[in-house]
C-alpha positions as CSV (number, residue, x, y, z in Angstrom):
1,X,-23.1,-64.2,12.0
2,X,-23.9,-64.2,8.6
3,X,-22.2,-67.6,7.7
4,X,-24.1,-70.3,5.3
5,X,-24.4,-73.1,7.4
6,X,-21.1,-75.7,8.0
7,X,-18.9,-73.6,5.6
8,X,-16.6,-72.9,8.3
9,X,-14.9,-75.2,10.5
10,X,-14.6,-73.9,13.5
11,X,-11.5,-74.3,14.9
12,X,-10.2,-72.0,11.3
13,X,-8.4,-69.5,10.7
14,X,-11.0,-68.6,8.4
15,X,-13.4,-68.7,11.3
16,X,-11.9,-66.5,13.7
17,X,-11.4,-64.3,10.9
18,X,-14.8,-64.2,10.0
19,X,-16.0,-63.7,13.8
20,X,-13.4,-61.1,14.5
21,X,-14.4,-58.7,11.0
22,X,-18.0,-59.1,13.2
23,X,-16.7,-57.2,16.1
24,X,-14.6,-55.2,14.0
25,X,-17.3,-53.7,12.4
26,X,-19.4,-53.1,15.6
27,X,-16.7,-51.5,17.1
28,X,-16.8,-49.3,14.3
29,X,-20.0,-48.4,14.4
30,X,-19.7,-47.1,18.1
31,X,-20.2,-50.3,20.1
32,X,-17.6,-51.0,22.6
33,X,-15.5,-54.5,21.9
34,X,-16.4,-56.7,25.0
35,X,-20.1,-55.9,24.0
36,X,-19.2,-56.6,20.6
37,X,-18.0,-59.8,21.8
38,X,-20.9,-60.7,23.7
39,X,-23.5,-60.0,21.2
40,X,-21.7,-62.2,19.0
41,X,-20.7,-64.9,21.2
42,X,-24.9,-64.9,22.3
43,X,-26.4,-65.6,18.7
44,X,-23.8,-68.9,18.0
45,X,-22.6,-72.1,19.5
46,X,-19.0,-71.8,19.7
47,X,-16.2,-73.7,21.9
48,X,-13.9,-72.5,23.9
49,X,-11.3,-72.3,21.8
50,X,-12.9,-70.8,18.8
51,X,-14.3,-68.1,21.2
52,X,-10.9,-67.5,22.8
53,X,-9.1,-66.6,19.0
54,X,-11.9,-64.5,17.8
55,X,-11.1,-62.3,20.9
56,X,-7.4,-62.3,20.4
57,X,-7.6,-61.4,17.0
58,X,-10.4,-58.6,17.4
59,X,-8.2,-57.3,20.8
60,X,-4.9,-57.4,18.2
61,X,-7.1,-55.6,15.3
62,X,-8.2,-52.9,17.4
63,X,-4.5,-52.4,18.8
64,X,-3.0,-52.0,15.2
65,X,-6.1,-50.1,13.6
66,X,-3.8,-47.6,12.6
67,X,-1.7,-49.0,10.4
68,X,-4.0,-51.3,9.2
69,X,-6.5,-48.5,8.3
70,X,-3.5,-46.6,6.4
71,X,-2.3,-49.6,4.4
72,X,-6.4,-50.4,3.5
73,X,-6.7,-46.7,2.3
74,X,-3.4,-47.5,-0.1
75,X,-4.7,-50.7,-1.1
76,X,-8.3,-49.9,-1.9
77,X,-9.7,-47.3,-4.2
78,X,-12.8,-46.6,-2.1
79,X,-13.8,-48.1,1.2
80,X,-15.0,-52.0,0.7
81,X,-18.2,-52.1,1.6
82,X,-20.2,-53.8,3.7
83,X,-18.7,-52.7,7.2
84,X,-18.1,-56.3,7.6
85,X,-15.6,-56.9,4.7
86,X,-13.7,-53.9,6.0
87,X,-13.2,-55.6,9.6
88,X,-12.3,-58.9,7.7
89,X,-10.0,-57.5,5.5
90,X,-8.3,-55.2,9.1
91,X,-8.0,-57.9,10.8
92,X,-6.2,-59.8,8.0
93,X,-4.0,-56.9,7.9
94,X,-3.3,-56.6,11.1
95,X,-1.7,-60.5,11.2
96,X,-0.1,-59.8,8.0
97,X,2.0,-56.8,9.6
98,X,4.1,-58.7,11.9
99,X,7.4,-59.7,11.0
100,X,8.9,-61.0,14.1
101,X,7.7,-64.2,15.2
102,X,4.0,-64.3,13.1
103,X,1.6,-66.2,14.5
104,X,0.1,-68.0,10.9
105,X,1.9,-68.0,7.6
106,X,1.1,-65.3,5.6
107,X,-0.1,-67.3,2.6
108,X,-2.1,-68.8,4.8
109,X,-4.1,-65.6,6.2
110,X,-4.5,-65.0,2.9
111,X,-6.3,-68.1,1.9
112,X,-8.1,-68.2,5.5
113,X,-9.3,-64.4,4.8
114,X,-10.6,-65.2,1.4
115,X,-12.5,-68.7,2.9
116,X,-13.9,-66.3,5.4
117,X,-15.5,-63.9,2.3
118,X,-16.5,-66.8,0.6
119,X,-18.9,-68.1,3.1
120,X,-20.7,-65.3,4.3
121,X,-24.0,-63.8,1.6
122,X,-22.8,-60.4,2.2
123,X,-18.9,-61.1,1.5
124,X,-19.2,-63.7,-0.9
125,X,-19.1,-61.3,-4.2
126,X,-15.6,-59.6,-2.9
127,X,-13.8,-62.6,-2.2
128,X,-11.6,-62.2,-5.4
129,X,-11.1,-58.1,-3.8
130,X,-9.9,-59.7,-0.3
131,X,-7.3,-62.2,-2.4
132,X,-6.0,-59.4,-4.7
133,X,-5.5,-56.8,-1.5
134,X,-3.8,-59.4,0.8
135,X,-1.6,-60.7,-2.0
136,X,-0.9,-56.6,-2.9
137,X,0.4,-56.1,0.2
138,X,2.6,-59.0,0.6
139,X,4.2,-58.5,-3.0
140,X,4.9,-54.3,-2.1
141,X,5.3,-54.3,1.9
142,X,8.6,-52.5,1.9
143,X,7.0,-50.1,0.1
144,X,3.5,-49.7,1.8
145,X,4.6,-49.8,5.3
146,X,6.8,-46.7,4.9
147,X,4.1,-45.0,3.3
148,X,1.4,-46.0,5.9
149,X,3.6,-45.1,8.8
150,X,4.2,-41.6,7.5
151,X,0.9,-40.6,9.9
152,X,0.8,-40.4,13.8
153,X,-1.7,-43.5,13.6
154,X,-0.2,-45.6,10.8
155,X,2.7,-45.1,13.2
156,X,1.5,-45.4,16.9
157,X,-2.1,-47.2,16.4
158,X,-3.4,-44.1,18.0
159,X,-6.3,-41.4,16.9
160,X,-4.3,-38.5,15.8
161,X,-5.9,-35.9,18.7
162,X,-4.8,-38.4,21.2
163,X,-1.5,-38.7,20.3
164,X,-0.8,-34.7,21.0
165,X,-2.7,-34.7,23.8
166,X,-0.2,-37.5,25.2
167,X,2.2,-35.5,23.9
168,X,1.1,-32.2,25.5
169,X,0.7,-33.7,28.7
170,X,3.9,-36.1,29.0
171,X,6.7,-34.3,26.9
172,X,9.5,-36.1,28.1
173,X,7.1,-40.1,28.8
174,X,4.9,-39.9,25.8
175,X,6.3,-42.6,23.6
176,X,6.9,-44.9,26.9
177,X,3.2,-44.3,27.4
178,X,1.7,-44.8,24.3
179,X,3.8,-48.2,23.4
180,X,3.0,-49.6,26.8
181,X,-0.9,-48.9,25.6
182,X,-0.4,-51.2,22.5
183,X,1.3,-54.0,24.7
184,X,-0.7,-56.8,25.7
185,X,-1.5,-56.7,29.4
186,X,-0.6,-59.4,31.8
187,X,-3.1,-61.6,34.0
188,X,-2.3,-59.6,37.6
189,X,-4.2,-61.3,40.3
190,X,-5.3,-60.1,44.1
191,X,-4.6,-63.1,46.8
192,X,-7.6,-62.9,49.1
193,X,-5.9,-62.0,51.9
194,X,-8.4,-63.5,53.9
195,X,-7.8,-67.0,52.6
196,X,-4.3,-67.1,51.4
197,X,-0.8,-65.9,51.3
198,X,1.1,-64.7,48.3
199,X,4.0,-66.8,49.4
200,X,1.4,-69.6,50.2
201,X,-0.3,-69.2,46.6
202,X,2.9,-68.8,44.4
203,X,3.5,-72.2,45.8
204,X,0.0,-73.6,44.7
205,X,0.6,-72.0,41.3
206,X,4.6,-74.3,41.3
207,X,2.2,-77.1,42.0
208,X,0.1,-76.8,39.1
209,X,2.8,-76.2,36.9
210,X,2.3,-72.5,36.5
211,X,4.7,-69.8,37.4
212,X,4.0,-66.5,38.7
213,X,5.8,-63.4,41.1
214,X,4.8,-60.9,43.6
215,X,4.3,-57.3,42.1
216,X,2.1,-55.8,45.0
217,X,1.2,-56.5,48.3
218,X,-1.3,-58.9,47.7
219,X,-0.5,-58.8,43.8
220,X,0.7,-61.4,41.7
221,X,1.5,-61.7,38.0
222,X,1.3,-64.6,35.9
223,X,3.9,-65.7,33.6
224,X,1.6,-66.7,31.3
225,X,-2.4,-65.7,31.1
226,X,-4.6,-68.3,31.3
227,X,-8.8,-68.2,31.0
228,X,-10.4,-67.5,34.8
229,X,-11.4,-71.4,34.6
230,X,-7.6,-72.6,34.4
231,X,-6.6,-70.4,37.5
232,X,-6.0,-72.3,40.7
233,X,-8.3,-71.7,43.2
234,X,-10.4,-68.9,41.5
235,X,-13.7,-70.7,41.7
236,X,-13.1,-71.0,45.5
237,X,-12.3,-67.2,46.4
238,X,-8.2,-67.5,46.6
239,X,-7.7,-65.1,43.7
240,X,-9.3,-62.4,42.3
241,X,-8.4,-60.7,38.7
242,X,-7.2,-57.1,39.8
243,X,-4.7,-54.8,38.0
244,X,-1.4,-54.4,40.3
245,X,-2.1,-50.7,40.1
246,X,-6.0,-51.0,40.8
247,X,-4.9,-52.7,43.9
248,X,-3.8,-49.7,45.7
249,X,-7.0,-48.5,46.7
250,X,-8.2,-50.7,49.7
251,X,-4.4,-49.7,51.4
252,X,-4.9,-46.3,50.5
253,X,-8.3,-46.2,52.5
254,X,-6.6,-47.8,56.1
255,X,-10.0,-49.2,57.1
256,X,-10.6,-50.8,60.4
257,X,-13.1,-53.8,61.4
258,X,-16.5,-51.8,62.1
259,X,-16.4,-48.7,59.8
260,X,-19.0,-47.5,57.6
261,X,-17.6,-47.6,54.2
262,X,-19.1,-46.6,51.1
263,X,-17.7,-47.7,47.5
264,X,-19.3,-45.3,45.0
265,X,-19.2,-46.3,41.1
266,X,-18.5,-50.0,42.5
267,X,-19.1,-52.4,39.5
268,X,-17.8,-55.0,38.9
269,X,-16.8,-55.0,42.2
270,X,-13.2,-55.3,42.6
271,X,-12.1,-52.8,45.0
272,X,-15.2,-53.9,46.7
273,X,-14.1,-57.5,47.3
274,X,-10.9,-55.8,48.5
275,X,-12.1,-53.8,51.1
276,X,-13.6,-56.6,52.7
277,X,-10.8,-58.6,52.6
278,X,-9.1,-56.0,54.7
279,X,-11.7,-55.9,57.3
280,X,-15.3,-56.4,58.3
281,X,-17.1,-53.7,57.6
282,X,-20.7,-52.2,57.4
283,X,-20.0,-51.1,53.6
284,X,-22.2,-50.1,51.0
285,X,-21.6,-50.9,47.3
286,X,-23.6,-48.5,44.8
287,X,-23.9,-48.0,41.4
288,X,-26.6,-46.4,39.1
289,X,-26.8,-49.6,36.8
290,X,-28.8,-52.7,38.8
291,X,-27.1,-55.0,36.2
292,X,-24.2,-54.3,36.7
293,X,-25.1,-54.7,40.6
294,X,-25.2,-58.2,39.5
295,X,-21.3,-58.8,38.8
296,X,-20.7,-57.3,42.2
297,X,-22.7,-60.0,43.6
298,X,-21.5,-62.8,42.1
299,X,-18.1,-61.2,42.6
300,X,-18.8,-61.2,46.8
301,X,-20.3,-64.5,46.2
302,X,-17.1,-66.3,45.1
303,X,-15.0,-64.4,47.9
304,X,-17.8,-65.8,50.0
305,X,-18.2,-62.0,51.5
306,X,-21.2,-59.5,52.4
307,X,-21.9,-55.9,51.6
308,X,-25.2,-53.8,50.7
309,X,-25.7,-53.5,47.0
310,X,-27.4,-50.0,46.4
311,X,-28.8,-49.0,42.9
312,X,-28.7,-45.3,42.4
313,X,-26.5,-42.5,41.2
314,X,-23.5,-41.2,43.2
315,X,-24.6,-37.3,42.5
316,X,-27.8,-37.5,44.7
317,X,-28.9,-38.8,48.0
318,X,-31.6,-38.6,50.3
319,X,-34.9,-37.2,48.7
320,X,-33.0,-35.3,46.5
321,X,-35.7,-33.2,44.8
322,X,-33.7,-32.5,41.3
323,X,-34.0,-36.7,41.2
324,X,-37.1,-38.0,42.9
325,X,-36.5,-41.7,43.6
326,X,-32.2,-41.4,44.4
327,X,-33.1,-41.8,47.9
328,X,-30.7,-44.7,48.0
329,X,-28.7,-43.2,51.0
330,X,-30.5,-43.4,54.7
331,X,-28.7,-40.0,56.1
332,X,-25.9,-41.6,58.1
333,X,-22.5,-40.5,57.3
334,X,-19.5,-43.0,56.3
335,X,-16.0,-43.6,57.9
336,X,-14.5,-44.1,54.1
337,X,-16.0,-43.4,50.7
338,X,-14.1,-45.0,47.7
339,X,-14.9,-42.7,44.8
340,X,-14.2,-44.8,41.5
341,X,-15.1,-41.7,39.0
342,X,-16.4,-42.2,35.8
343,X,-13.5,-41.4,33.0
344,X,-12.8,-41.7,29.5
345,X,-10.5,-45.0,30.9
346,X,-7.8,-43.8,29.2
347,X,-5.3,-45.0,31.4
348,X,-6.3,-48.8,30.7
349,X,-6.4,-48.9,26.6
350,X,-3.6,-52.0,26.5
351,X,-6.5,-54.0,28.1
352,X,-9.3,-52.1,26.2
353,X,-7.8,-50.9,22.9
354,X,-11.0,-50.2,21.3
355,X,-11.5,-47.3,24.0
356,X,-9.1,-45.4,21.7
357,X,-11.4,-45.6,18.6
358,X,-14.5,-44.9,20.7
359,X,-13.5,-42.0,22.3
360,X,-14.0,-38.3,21.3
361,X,-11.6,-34.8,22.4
362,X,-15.1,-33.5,24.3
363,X,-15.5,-36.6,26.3
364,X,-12.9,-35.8,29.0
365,X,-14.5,-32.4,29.5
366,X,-18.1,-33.8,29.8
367,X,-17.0,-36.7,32.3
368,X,-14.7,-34.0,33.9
369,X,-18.1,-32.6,34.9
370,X,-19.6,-35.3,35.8
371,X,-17.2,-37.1,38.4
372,X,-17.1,-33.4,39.9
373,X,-20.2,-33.3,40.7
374,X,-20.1,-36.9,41.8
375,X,-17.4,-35.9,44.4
376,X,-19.2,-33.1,45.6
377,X,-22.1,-35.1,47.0
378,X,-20.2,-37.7,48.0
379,X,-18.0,-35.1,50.2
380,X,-21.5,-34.0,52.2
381,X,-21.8,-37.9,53.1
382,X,-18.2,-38.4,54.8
383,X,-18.1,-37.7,58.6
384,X,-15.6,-34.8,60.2
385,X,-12.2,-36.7,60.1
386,X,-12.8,-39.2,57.4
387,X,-11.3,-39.9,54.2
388,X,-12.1,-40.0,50.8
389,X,-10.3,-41.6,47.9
390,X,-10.4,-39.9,44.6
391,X,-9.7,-43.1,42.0
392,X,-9.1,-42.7,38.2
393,X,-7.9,-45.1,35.4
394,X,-7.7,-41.9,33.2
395,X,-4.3,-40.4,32.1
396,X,-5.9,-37.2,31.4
397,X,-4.6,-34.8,33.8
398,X,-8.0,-32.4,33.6
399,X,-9.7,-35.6,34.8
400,X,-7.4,-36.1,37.4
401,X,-4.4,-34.1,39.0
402,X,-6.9,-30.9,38.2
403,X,-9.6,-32.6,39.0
404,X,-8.5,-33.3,42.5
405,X,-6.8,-30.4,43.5
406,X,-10.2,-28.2,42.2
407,X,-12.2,-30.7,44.4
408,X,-9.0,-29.9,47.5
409,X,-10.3,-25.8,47.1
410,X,-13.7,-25.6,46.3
411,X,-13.8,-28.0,50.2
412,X,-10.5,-26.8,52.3
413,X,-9.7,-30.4,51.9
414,X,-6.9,-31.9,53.6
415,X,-4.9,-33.6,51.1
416,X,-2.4,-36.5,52.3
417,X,-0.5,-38.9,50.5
418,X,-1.8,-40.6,47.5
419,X,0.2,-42.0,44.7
420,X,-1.2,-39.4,42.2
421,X,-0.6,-40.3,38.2
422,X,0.6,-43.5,37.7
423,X,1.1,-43.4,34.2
424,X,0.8,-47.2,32.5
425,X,4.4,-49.3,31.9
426,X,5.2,-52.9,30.4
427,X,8.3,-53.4,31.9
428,X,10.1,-56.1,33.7
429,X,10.4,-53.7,36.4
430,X,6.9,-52.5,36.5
431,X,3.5,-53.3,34.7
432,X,0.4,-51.6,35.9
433,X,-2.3,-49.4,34.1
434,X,-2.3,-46.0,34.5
435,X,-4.1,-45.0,37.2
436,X,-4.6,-41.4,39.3
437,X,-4.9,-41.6,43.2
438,X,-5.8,-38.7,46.0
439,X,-6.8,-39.0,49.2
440,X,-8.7,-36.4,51.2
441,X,-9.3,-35.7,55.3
442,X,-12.5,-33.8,55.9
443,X,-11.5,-31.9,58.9
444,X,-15.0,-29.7,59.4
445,X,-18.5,-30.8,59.2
């Protein structure tokens, strides 16, 4: 960060502010947040605590981008300039908006934002712009709200082609499905089912003073998130981090100690850790990044469980000649094949709201393409009488209720119960991402 040295304390307002316009910016300039975040979080010494509230407040800019963007382009003759001044003065906005329970006064965002200008080279000239903005919209917001919400993303925080998409899609749920996007998303944990017990672990939770219930299976919600390091036995392989809905795909698969399973697109290596909980198995996790291999390790590591880590891309196999060197598979067919396709992740924007922002109208079509021809290789790898399990986090129904029943044609697939679209809800009731689920039976060679 551009900051001149011990201008900011660090446990600010005016330093999360500062942080957060950082990843702001990035994000605007096509990076996605939790790389943002990273980048950042590499090139200064920050605490705990300082790193935690620069990522709630760039997680809470990036979910209220709309409206913040509209009430800027009211409150600023031209775009301020550098990029960085425009995520400060976003992610001011985006505080100042909320009327119900705020979490700073608003005088003092105000005063934090313009501390925030004030000690960084590139900002320092338009401090005077960021106070006369911030204190502009406090003095007119009855007036400047209306106006800003008078467009689809002033209104839902949503690109505009997104919003009729949803719209087109889910006529009657489209509304449900775009607020429960802009919710905040709740810590959902996997018990290892190897180790623990829900009932057992709700218990340990009571005895750590923290509460929690049972939403799946082996699923349990937190009251209250908490970092990874505060969660009771999570160093030791009791929990895993898993979305409630995300958890369905190791049932779905019903494999037995001994199979030969293979989980395609496997990083970070949930439904990975999963599987193995449910039963020893010969299984192979692959993915085409060998960093992101890495993560799938450590995940195993922690649940203190084995599986062959494979670097190379789901389309191709053994020798393939259109891609010398994806001989990652040995010729022997598998039992189970988890197919995890790559999608625009649209189904999972509460937990990553800058996917929104990032995303164009071509990219479903492109990836569309993609995870087809993903599935079509992996369908010449699955023995006579095994099953394959088509798995989403995309909304889009051309990325998956098409998707899968142009995949059940083009194979004479047998298709047997799945839970298809689950579309995403923050409810008492329910709270899951939106997720799309099919499972296939190959019943020729």
């Amino acid at each position: 960060m551009n900051v001149m040295q011990n201008s900011l304390k660090i446990d600010s307002l005016a330093y999360s502010l500062h942080g957060a316009a950082h990843t702001v910016a990035a994000v605007r300039d096509g990076t996605a947040l939790p790389q943002a975040l990273a980048r950042l979080f590499a090139s200064i010494e920050i605490t705990p605590q300082a790193r935690g509230a620069i990522q709630d407040l760039s997680y809470l800019a990036m979910r209220r981008l709309g409206i913040a963007d509209g009430l800027l382009t009211l409150l600023a003759n031209k775009p301020p300039q550098p990029e960085t001044l425009h995520g400060l003065l976003i992610c001011a906005l985006s505080l100042l908006v909320e009327e119900e329970n705020p979490a700073y006064d608003a005088f003092t965002v105000v005063n934090q934002a313009v501390e925030a200008a004030a000690a960084d080279t590139e900002m320092s000239h338009a401090k005077g712009v960021v106070n006369a903005i911030l204190r502009r919209f406090l003095r007119e917001r009855a007036t400047l709200l209306p106006q800003a919400q008078k467009s689809p993303p002033g209104t839902w925080n949503y690109p505009t082609w997104w919003i009729d998409r949803i719209k087109g899609a889910y006529p009657d749920q489209w509304q449900a499905v775009l607020n429960a996007g802009n919710a905040a998303p709740p810590l959902s944990l996997r018990v290892n089912r190897r180790r623990s017990t829900v009932p057992d672990y709700l218990h340990l939770l009571a005895c750590n003073g923290m509460g929690g219930r049972q939403v799946g299976p082996d699923a349990v919600r937190l009251d209250k998130p908490v970092p990874v390091t505060q969660i009771p036995g999570f160093a030791d392989g009791l929990v895993s981090v898993q979305d409630a809905a995300a958890q369905l795909a190791a049932p779905l698969l019903d494999v037995q100690d001994g199979m030969r399973v293979l989980d395609a697109c496997a990083a970070p290596g949930g439904k990975t850790g999963h599987l193995l909980e449910y039963a020893d198995l010969d299984l192979w996790a692959l993915d085409h990044d060998p960093k992101r291999l890495r993560r799938i390790e450590e995940n195993l590591t922690r649940l203190q469980l084995q599986a062959q880590l494979k670097a190379g891309d789901a389309r191709y196999g053994l020798g393939d000649a259109a891609m010398p060197g994806q001989d990652w598979w040995d010729g022997q067919l598998f039992d189970r094949i988890l197919a995890d396709v790559p999608c625009t992740a649209s189904g999972i924007v509460r937990r990553h709201p800058d996917i929104r922002w990032l995303r164009r109208k071509a990219d479903t079509a492109q990836l569309a393409t993609l995870s087809e021809q993903i599935l079509d290789n992996l369908w010449q790898m699955l023995k006579p009488n095994g099953k394959l399990l088509l798995v989403t986090c995309s909304i889009w129904p051309q990325e998956s209720e098409q998707q899968a029943a142009q995949f059940a044609a083009r194979h004479q697939a047998v298709r047997l119960p799945a839970p298809g679209q689950l579309l995403p809800t923050a409810s008492a009731e329910a709270d899951h991402d939106g997720l799309f689920y099919a499972l296939f039976q190959k019943t020729g060679p």
